[in-house]
N, C-alpha and C positions, 0 to 999 in steps of 0.2 A: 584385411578383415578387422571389426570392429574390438573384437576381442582378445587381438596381438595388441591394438592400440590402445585398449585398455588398461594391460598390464607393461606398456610401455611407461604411460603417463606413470603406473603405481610407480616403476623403477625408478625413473628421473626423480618423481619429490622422494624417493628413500635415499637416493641418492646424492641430491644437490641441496635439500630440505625445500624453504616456501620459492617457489615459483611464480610469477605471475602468469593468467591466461596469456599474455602475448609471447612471453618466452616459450610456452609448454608448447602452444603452437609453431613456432616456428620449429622448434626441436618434432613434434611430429607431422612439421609439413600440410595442417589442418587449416581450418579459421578459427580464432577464437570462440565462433557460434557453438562450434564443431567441441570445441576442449570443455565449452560451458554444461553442454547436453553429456558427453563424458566423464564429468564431475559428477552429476546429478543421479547420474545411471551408477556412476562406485558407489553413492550415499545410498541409495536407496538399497543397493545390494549387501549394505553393511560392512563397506570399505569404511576403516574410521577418515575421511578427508576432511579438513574444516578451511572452511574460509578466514582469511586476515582481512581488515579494511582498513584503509589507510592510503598515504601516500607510497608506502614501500610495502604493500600487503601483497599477497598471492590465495595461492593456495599450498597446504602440509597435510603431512599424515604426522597422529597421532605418532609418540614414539611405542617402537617394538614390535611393531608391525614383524613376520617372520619373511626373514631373505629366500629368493632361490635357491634352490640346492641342486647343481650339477655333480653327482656324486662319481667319485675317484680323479676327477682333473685338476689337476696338480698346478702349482701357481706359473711354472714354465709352459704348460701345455696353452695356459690362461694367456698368458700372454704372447702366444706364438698365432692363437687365435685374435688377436687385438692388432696384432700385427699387419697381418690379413687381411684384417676387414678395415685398415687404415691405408692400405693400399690403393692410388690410385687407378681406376679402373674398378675396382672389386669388389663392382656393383651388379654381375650380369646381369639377362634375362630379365629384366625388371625386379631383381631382387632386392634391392637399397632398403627400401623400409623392414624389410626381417631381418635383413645382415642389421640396421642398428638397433634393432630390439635385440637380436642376438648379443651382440656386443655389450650392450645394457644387464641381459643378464649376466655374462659373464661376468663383468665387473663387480656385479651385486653381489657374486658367490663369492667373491675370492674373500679372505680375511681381511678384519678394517685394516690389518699394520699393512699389508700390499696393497690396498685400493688407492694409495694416494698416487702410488709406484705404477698402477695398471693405468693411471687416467694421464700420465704424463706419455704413456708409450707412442702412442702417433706422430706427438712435438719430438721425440729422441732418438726415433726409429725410421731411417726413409730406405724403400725398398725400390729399386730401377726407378730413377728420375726421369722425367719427360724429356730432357734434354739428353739422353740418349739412346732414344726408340730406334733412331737409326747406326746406332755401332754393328758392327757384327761383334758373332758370340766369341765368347773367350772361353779356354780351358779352366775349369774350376780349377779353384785353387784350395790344399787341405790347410786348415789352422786346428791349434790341438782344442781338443773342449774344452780344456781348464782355461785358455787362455781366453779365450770365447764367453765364456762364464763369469771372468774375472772381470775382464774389458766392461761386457755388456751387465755386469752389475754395476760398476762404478759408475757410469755412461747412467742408468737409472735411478740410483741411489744420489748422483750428485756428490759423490765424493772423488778426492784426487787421487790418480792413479802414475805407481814405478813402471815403466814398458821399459826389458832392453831390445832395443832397438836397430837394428840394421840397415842403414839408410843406403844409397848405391854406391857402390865402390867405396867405402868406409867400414869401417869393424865394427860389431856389434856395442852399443854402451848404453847405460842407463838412462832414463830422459823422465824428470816429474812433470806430469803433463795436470790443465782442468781440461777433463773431457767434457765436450759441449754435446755431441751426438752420432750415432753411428748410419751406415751407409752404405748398403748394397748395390753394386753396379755390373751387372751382368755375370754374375759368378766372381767379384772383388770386394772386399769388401774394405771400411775406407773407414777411418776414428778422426775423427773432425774436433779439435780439441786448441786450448792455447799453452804456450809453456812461455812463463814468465813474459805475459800480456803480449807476444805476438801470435799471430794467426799459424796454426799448423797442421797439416793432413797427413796421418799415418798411413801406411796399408798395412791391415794384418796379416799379412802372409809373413810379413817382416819381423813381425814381433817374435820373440824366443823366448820372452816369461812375460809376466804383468802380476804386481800385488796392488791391491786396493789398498789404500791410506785410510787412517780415522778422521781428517780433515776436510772439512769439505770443502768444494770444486768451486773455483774463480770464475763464479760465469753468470751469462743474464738469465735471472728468471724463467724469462718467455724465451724460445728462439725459433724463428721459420727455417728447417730446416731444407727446404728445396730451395727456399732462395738462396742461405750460403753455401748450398754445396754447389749451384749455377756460379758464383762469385769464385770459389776454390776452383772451381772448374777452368777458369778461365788464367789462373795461373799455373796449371796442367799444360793446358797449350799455348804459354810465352817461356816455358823454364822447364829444369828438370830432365827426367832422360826423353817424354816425349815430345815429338815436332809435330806442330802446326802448318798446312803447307796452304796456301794460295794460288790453285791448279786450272789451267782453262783445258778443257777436254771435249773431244768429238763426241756426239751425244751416241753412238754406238760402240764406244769405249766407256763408258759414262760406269755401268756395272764392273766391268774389268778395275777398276781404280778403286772403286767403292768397297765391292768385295774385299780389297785388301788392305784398305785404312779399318783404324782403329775405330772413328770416330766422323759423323757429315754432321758439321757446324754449322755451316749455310750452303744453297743453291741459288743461280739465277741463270736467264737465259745473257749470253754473252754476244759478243760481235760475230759475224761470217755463219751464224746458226751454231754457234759453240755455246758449252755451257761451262760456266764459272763456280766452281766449286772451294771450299774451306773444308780441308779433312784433315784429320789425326793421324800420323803415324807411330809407333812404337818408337823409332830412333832415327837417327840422320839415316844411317844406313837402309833401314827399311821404308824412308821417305824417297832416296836415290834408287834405286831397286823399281819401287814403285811406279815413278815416273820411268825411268828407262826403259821397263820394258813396255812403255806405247808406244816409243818411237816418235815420229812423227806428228801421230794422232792426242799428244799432251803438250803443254805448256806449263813448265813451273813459272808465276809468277814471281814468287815471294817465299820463302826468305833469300837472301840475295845468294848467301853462300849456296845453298841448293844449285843455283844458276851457274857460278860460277864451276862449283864440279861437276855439274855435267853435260855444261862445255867441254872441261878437260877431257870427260869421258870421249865423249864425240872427237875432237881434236886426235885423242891418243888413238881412237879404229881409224880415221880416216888417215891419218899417216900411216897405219900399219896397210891400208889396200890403195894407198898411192900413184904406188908403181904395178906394174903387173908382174907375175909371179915369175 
């Protein structure tokens, strides 16, 4: 409707100041014709708008203009909403154009000291990555609020953060990390961060305390957050507790295998009518497990050792029904 996009356009110049018609447009998805008759129609209504000319002119509002008011929501609730609607997918029904006027107000309500804080959330905050639409679900896992609050301030604020930390089969210790950005993946969640300029991925389930530092965080400016968590991802499955496995499987076992990987990296159709799959397991153990019980109807390719034990496995029953009883 004409008069969501009205008060769209007000928000963006209150919010980003002079605009030119071709930014406004593209930010409301219009033509420029379209933002020019939308100028004309705020002036006339007694929007203060004025025109700049020039080579860097746009369009402004006068200052002082008065903000939106969503009364009682609170700058967490503010941003739990920002969250949401920076979610891929979290467009339904044709709703896109409300969700980001909504989001526009939201940002306009919150106080100047958090709006710098609210417009950074989308870059710092990624919620189930594309790249694992096909895992199955996991048991949520509890972190305490404090710790949650502490993280995902620092993580916003751009300052350094103390985690003690529990890493697998080691005891708990302290670790100064820059937090780069946080990361939900199927009920895990994930602190994407560097300690002393190398690349690191926490999970919070591990964390036992975290304090925020007054110093601020060793990191870049900008960061796409889907792209380095697809980058992190990919040393998930060459290292650490889980295995990546390289599996050829009969296409009516194809679910039986899937069902119980973590994780489908890739598919393709394979030789004999077989299909050639890339999946996650939790551990060696639940990578061997896995394929065993197809029997017949899997093939581990890859990684070697996989093959080699369960060989053994095979080897060890077929000696024990050898002979007959």
């Amino acid at each position: 409707m004409r008069a969501d996009r009205l008060v769209s356009l007000v928000l963006l110049l209150r919010q980003r100041g002079r605009l030119s018609a071709t930014e406004l447009a593209r930010e409301l998805e219009v033509s420029t014709r379209t933002v020019l008759r939308d100028i004309e129609a705020l002036s006339t209504a007694g929007v203060p708008v004025y025109a700049v000319r020039g080579r860097h002119g746009g369009f402004a509002l006068v200052p002082g203009l008065l903000r939106t008011a969503l009364t009682g929501l609170n700058r967490d609730e503010a941003l739990a909403l920002l969250i949401a609607g920076s979610r891929r997918g979290a467009q339904p029904f044709g709703l896109r154009s409300a969700l980001a006027s909504a989001m526009l107000k939201v940002v306009d309500a919150l106080p100047r000291s958090h709006r710098d804080v609210a417009a950074g959330v989308a870059e710092r905050l990624l919620v189930d990555p594309e790249a694992d639409l096909l895992s199955r679900p996991l048991e949520a896992e509890e972190i305490p609020e404090e710790i949650l609050a502490e993280v995902r301030g620092a993580v916003l604020h751009g300052h350094r953060l103390r985690i003690h930390y529990a890493a697998v089969d080691q005891p708990p210790r302290w670790r100064t990390v820059d937090p780069i950005g946080l990361v939900s993946v199927r009920d895990r969640a994930y602190l994407l961060a560097t300690r002393s300029g190398a690349d690191r991925t926490y999970r919070l389930a591990r964390v036992t305390a975290a304090e925020t530092l007054s110093e601020p965080a060793r990191r870049p400016e900008r960061v796409d957050l889907g792209h380095l968590w697809q980058e992190r991802s990919v040393g998930f499955r060459t290292g650490g507790e889980q295995v990546t496995v390289d599996v050829r499987v009969e296409p009516r076992r194809r679910e039986d295998l899937v069902s119980t990987a973590l994780s489908l990296w890739a598919e393709e159709a394979d030789r004999d009518d077989w299909l050639r799959l890339e999946v996650t397991f939790q551990d060696a153990r639940h990578a061997e497990w896995a394929v065993w019980q197809l029997g017949t109807d899997a093939e581990a390719l890859s990684p070697s050792w996989l093959r080699v034990s369960l060989r053994r496995r095979a080897t060890a029953i077929a000696a024990r029904y050898e002979s007959p009883s």
